[in-house]
FIKOL-804411 format. One line per 10 residues: for each residue x, y, z of C-alpha. Coordinates in nm, 2 decimals. Each point is the difference from the previous one (the first is absolute). Example, Ala and Ser with C-alpha at 12.3 -4.5 7.8 and 13.67 -1.06 7.14 Angstrom:
! FIKOL-804411
1.23,-0.45,0.78  0.14,0.34,-0.07
! end
This chain:
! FIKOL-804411
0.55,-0.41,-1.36  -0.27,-0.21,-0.11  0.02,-0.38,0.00  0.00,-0.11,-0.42  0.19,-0.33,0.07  -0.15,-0.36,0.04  0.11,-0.21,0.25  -0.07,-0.34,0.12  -0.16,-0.10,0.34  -0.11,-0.30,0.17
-0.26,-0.10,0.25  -0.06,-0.28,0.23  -0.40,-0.01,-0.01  -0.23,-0.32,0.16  -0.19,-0.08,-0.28  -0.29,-0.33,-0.04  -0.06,0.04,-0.33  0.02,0.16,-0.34  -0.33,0.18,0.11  0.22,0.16,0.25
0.24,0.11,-0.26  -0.19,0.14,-0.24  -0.14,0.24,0.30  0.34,0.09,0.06  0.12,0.08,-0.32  -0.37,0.20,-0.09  0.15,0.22,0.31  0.37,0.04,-0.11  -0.10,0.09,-0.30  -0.22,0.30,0.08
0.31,0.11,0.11  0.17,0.27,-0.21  0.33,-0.11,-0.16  -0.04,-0.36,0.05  0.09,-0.20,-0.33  -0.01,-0.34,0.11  -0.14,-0.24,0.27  0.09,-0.34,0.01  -0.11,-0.22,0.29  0.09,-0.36,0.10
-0.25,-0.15,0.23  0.18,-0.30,0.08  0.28,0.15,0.07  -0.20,0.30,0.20  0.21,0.28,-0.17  -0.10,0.33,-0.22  0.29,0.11,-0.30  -0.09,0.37,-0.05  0.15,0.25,-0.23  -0.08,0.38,-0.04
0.11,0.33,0.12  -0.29,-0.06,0.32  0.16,0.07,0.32  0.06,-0.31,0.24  -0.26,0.15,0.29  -0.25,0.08,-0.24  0.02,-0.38,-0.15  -0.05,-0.14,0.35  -0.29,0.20,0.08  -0.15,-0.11,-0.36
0.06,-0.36,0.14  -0.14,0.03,0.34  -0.31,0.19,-0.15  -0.10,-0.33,-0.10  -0.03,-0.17,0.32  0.39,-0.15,-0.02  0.35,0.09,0.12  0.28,0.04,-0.15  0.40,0.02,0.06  0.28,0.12,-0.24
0.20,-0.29,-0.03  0.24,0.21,-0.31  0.01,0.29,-0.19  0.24,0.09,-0.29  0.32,-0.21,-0.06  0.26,-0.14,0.25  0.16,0.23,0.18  -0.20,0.30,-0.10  -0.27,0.04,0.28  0.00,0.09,0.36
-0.29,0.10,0.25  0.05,0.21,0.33  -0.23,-0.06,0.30  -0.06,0.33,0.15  -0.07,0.03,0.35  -0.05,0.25,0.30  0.24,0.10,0.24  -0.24,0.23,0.21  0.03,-0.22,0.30  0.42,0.11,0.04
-0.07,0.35,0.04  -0.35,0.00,0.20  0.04,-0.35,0.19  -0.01,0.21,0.33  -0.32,0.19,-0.07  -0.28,-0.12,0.19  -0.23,0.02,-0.36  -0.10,-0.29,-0.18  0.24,-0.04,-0.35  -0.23,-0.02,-0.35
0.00,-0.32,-0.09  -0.21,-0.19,-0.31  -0.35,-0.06,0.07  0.10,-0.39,0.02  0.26,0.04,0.27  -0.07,0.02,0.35  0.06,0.35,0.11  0.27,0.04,0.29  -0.08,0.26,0.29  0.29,0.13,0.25
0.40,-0.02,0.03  0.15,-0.29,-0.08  -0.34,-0.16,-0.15  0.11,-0.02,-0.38  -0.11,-0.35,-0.06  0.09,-0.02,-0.36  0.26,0.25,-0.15  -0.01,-0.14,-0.28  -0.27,0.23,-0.19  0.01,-0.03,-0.34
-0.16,0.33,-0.20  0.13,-0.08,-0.34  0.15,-0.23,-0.25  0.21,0.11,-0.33  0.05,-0.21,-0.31  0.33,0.06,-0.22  0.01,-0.19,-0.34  0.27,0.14,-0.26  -0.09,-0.02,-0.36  0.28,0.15,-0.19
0.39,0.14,0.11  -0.07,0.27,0.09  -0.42,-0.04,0.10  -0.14,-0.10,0.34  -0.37,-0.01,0.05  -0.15,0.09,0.36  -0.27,-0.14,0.17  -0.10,0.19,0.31  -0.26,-0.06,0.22  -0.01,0.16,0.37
-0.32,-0.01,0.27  -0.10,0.13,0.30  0.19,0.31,0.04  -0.13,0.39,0.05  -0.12,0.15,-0.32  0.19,0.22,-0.19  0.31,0.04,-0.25  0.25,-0.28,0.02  0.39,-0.02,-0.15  0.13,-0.33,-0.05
0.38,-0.03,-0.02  0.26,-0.26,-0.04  0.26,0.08,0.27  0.35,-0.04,0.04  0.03,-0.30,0.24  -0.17,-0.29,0.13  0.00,0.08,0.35  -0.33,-0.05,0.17  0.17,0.00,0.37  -0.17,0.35,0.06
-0.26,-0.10,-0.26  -0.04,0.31,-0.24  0.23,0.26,0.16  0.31,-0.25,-0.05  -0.07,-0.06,-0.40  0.23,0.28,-0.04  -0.06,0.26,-0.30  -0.15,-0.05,-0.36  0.20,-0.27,-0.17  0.16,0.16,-0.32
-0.11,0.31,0.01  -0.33,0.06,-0.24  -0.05,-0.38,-0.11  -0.07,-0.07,0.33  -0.26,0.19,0.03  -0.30,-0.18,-0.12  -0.23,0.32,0.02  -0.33,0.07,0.20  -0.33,-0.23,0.06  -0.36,0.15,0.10
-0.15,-0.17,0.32  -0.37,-0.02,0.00  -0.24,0.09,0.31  -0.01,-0.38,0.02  0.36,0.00,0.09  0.13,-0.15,-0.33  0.22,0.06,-0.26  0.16,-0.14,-0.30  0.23,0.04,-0.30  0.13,-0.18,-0.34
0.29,0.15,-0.14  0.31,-0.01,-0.24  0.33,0.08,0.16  0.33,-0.04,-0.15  0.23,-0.23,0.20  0.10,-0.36,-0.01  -0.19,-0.18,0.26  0.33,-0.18,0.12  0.15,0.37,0.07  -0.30,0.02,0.27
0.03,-0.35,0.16  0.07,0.08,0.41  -0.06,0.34,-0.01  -0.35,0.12,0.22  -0.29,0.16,-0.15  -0.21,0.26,0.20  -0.30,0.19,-0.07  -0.01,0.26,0.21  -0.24,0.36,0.01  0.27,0.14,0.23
0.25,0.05,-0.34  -0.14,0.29,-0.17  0.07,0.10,-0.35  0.36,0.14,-0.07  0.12,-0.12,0.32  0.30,-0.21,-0.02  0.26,0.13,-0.25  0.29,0.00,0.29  0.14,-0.34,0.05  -0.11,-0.06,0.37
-0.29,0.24,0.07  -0.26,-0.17,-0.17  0.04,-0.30,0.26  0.04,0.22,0.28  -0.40,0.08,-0.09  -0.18,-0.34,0.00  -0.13,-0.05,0.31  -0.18,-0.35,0.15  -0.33,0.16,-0.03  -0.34,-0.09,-0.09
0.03,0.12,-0.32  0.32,-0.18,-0.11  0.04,-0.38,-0.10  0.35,-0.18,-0.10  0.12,-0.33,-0.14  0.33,-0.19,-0.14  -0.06,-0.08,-0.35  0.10,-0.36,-0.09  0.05,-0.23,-0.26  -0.33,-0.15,-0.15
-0.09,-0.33,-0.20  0.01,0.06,-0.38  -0.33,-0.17,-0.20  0.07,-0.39,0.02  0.31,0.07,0.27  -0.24,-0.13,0.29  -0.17,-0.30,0.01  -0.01,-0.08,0.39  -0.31,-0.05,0.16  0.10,-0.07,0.36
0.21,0.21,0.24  0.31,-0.21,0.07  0.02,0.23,0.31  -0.34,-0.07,0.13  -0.09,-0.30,-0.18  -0.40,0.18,-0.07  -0.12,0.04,-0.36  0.04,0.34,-0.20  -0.34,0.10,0.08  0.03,-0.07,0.38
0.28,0.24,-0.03  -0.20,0.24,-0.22  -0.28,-0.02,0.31  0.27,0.10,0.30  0.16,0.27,-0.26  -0.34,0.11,-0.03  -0.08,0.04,0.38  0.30,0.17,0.01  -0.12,0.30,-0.24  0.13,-0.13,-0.33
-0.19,0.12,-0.31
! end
């Protein structure tokens, strides 16, 4: 279903001047569906509206030589983002092969080596912009290319990463539908799905090319079929900041700035 309703978003982006804003906004607005870009230099933020997906506004951004975080998108209590991550290392942490791993990670060789299972491959954006309408922002990297399915499943439990998610959460609604992955080892997606974004909340999202088309319809088998493979990334989908709902700019955890925390998430993989 194509994406036909605006929505709100809003960017922390270091900005010196109004130069610097008016290159921003020349970028965002080459951008199809954007309808309004309103920056704030002193207070380092970008106010967007428009049907453009969350990713694809980043990338505008950092095209011009600038970062950029989502700091809100949509009203309170109506967005939620899943981090999805690899969980090749549990089924192959005794093979004596090196694990793929982003071209910014060190790459572990032999058993019991996996210096960092933490691998993020992907990163999906929910913002909800009616009762019944929730907009999908998927973006996944370094995985095999080839035909993806991306599913919301029935529970939240990553303990055997994928292959304890359980089977497709409420039958076809769960089932966000399929995602092309270039040679490149990318792949992304913007769609409409109808469901509440607080219906979601806990449960895990996987994309996965071990689910094929049709598979699935009994209650259990389609969980049975995910395996922790290459080919498969999962993560819990939790509760977001609205537009305006998060104005922190140190980590009371860590005590470092956003964008400190911005660098170590990228090291990590993060998109």
């Amino acid at each position: 279903m194509a994406v036909t309703t605006p929505f709100q978003t809003l960017f922390a982006v270091p900005m010196h001047c109004e130069g610097c804003a008016k290159d921003i906004s020349g970028a965002l607005h080459k951008l199809p569906g954007i309808t309004k870009v309103e920056p704030n230099v002193k207070e380092q933020l970008v106010t967007i509206e428009g049907t453009a997906p969350p990713s694809a506004i980043v990338e505008a951004i950092q095209s011009t030589g600038r970062d950029a975080i989502l700091r809100g998108s949509g009203t309170s209590n109506s967005a939620a983002v899943s981090i999805l991550e690899t969980y090749h290392h549990l089924s192959s942490s005794s093979s004596s092969q090196p694990q793929s791993s982003p071209s910014d990670l060190p790459i572990p060789s032999g058993p019991g080596s996996w210096v960092n299972p933490r691998l993020v491959r992907g990163l999906a954006r929910f913002v909800q912009v009616s009762p019944t309408s929730t907009l999908i922002d998927l973006t996944i990297r370094g995985v095999p290319a080839g035909r993806y399915r991306a599913s919301i499943r029935q529970y939240g439990n990553l303990s055997a990463g994928a292959t304890s998610t359980g089977p497709v959460w409420s039958g076809k609604r769960g089932d966000l539908g399929l995602i092309e992955v270039g040679p490149d080892g990318r792949g992304s997606a913007f769609i409409n799905h109808e469901f509440q974004v607080w219906e979601v909340i806990g449960h895990a999202l996987c994309v996965s090319s071990t689910v094929e088309e049709g598979e699935g319809e009994g209650e259990g088998k389609e969980g049975q079929r995910l395996k922790n493979d290459e080919g498969t990334v999962v993560g819990i989908i939790a509760r977001s900041a609205g537009v305006w709902d998060n104005d922190k700019t140190v980590c009371s955890c860590t005590g470092k700035t956003l964008w400190e925390e911005r660098k170590d998430e990228v090291g990590k993989g993060m998109l």
